[in-house]
N, C-alpha and C positions, 0 to 999 in steps of 0.2 A: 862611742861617745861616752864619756863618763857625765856621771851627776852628783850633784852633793843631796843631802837629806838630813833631816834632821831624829835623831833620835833622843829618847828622854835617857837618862843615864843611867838609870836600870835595866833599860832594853841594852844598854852598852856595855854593862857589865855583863848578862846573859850569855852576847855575843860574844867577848872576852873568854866566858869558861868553856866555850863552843868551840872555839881555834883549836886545831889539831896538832898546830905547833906555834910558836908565841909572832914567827910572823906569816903569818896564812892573814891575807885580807879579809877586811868583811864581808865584801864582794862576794869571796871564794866561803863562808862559811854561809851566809845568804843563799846563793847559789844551791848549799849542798841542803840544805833545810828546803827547799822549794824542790829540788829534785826526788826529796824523802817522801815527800807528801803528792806526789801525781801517779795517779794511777794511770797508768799507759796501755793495759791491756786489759780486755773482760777475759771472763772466765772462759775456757772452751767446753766446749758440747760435751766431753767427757768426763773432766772435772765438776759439771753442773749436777752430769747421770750421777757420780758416784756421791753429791751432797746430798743429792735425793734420796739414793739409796739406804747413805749413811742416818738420815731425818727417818726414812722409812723403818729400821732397823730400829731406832728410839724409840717410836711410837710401838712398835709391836715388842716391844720389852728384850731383845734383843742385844744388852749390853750386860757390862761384867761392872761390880761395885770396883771402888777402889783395894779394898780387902780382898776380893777373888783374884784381883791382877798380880796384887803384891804375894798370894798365897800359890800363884799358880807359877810366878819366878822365883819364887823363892826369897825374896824381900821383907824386911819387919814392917 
C-alpha cells in the first residue's frame, strides 16, 4: 500500500542530502533512518560481565591516562 504525507520543506530538503544516490526514494531513505535507530538485540550475559568488569576496573583506579597510552605506543 502506498501513502502520501505531508512534509514541511526543510524536513525535504534533510531528506534530499540523505539519498545515497539522487534517485533512492524517500521511502528507501526513511526506511534506512528507522532501521538505524532500533535496537534489535540486548546485550549478552557476557558483554554485560565484561561492562562490569570494565566499571569495576574504573572505580578501583585501574586505568591508564591518555599520556601513559600514547607513551607506552609510542605516539606524541
Amino acid at each position: 500500500m502506498v501513502t502520501t504525507i505531508q512534509l514541511e520543506e526543510k524536513v525535504k530538503e534533510r531528506l534530499d542530502e540523505m539519498k545515497l544516490h539522487p534517485r533512492e526514494t524517500y521511502s528507501k531513505v526513511i526506511e534506512r533512518l528507522v532501521e538505524d535507530n532500533v535496537v534489535e538485540d540486548e546485550l549478552s550475559p557476557e558483554a554485560i560481565k565484561r561492562i562490569e568488569k570494565s566499571l569495576d576496573d574504573i572505580k578501583k583506579g585501574r586505568t591508564y591516562s591518555m599520556e601513559e597510552v600514547r607513551k607506552k605506543l609510542g605516539i606524541r
